[in-house]
C-alpha positions in Angstrom: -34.4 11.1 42.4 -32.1 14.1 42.8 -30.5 15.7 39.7 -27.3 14.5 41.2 -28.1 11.3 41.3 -29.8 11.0 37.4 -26.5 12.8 36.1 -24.8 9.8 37.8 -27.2 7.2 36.2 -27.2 8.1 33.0 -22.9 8.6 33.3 -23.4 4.8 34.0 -25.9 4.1 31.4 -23.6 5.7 28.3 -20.4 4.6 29.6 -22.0 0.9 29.5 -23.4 1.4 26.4 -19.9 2.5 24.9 -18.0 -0.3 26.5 -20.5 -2.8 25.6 -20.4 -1.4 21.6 -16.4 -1.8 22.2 -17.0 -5.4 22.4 -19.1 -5.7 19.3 -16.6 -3.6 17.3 -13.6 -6.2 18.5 -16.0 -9.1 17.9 -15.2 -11.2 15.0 -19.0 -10.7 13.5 -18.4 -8.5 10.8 -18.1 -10.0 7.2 -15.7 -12.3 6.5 -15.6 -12.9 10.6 -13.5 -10.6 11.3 -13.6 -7.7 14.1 -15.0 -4.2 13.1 -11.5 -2.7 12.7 -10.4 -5.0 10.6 -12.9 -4.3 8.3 -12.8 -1.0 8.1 -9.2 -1.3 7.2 -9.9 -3.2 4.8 -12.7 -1.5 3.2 -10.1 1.6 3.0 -7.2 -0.4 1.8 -9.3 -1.8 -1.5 -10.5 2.0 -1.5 -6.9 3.1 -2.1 -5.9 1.0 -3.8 -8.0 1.4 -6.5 -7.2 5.2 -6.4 -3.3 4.2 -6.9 -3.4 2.4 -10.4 -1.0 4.1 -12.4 0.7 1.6 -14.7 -1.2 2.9 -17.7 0.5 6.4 -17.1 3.8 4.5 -16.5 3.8 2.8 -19.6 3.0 5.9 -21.9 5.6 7.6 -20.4 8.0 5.0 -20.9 7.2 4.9 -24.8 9.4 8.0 -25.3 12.5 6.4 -24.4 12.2 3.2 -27.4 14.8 2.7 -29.0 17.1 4.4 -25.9 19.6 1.8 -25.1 21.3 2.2 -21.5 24.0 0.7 -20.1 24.3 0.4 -16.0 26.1 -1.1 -13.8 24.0 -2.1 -10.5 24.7 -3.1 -7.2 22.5 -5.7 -5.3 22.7 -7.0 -1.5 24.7 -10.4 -2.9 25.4 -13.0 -5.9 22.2 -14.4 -5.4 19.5 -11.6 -5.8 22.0 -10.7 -9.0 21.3 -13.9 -10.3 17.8 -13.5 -9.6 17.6 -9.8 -10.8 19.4 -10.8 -14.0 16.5 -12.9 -14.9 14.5 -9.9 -14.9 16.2 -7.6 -17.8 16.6 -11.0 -19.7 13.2 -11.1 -19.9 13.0 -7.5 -21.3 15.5 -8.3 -24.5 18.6 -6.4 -22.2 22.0 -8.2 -21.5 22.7 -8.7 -18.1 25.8 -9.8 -17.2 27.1 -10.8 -13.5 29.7 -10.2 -11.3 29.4 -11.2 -7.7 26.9 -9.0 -6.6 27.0 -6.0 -9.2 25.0 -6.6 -12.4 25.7 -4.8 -15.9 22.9 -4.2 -17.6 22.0 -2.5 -21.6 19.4 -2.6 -23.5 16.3 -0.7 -24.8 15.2 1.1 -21.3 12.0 1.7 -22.9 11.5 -2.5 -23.0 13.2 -2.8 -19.6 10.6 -0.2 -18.1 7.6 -1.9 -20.0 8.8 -5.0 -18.4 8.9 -4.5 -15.1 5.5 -2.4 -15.0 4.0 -5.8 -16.6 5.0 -7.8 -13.7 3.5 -4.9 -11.7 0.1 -5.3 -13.3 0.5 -8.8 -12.8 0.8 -8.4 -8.9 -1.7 -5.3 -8.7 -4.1 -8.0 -10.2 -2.8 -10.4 -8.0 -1.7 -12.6 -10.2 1.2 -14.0 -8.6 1.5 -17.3 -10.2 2.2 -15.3 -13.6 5.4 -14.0 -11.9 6.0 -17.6 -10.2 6.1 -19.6 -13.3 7.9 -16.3 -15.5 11.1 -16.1 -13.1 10.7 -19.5 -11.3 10.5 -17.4 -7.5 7.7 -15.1 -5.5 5.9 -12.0 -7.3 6.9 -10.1 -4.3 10.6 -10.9 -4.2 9.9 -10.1 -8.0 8.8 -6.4 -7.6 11.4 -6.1 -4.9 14.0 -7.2 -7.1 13.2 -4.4 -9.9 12.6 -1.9 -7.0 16.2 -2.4 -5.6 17.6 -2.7 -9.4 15.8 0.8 -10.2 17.2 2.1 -7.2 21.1 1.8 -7.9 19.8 2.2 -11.5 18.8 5.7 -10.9 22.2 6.6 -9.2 24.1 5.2 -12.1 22.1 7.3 -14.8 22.2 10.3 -12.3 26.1 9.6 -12.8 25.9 9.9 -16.3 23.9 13.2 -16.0 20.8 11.0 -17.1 18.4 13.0 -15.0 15.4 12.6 -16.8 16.0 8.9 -17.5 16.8 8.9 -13.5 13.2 10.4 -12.6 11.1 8.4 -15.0 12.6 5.7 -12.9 11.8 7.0 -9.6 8.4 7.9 -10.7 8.0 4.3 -11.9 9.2 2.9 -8.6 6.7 5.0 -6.2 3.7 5.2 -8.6 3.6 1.4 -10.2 6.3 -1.2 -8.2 5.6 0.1 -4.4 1.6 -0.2 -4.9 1.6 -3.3 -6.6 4.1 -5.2 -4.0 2.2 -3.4 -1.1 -1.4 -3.5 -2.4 -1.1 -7.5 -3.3 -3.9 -9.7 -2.3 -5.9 -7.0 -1.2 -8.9 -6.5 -4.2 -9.1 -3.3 -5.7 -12.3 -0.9 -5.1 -13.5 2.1 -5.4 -15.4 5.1 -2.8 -18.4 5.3 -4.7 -19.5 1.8 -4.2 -18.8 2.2 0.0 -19.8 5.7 0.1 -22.8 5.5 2.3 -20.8 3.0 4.3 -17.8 5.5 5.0 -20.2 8.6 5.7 -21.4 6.3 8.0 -18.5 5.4 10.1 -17.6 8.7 10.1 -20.8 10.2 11.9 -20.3 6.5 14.3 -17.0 7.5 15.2 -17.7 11.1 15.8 -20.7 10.4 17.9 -19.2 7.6 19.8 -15.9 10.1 20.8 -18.6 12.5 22.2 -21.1 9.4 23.2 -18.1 8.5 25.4 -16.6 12.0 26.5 -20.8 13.0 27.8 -20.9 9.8 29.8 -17.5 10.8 32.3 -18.8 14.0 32.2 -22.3 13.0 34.0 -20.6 10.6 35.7 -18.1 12.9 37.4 -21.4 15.6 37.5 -23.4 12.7 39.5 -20.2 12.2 41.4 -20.4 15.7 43.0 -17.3 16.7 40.8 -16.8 19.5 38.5 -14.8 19.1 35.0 -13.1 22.6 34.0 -9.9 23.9 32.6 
């Protein structure tokens, strides 16, 4: 057999062992029968979010403002989410009072804070029926209710020259609401227990790229043409 002909052989050979791996991977026979992308992504998602817990942090750094009593006016999408939000800083001891779609809102900013980062542990947890049977609606239209409140929140202490208030609010939105509404019903892990697993689909997916980029290069070789740049 001429070299020509081998080069084109063994092209053939890889290329059908890469396509044929490409049906495993998109197979549902990976635990929990789903498809091998899938659960990767999921594997990383549990991985991050257990690296994106910060509540604890949150709620330390919301202990400095006891005893701080704010007073806010906030502007929601309509009457209803106003209703709904009011619910919320009710819980936390505040007055809430509305008016079509803006909400006034003082009390302790400390208890408002710890009280929103509760329902946020609640979710992380995935403990949605906490939330459910707290407010009487979803966990996730929950955390997106504070979200939005601490939003037009931050504007209004920003008026009121309120900056670090204003920040400790933005930091509580990123770091504890946005994980646990994006995060929920996904379970909470950690590298170390995958880490074999991840060094291992990173040396798969590096030598399946070059698995796959040395089988067209035979192949075109065993074709009688030349790759070059």
């Amino acid at each position: 057999m001429s070299m020509q002909k081998k080069l084109k052989v063994r092209g053939l050979i890889m290329l059908a062992t890469f396509f044929g791996l490409l049906v495993i991977i998109f197979s549902p026979v990976f635990p929990g029968k789903v498809n091998g992308l899938d659960y990767m992504d999921n594997m990383f998602n549990m991985i991050s979010k257990g690296s994106s817990y910060f509540i604890p942090d949150s709620i330390t750094a919301s202990e400095q403002y006891a005893g701080k009593v704010i007073d806010v006016k906030i502007n929601l999408a309509d009457e209803k989410q106003a209703l709904a939000t009011a619910k919320l800083f009710r819980a936390s001891g505040a007055e809430a009072t509305v008016s079509g779609k803006e909400l006034v809102v003082k009390g302790d900013m400390s208890a408002i804070m710890k009280a929103s980062l509760e329902d946020a542990k609640q979710m992380y947890h995935n403990n949605e029926s906490a939330l459910t049977a707290k407010y009487g609606y979803g966990g996730r239209e929950v955390l997106f209710n504070w979200w939005t409140a601490f939003k037009s929140m931050g504007k209004d202490l920003t008026k009121q020259e309120s900056f670090k208030q204003a920040k400790t609010i933005a930091v509580i939105q990123a770091k504890a609401l946005e994980p646990a509404y994006n995060y929920y019903g996904v379970e909470a892990g950690s590298y170390k227990d995958s880490f074999m697993l991840i060094i291992a689909a990173l040396f798969f997916y590096v030598a399946y790229t070059l698995w796959y980029g040395f089988g067209i290069k035979y192949l075109f070789e065993g074709l009688g043409l030349k790759i070059g740049h």
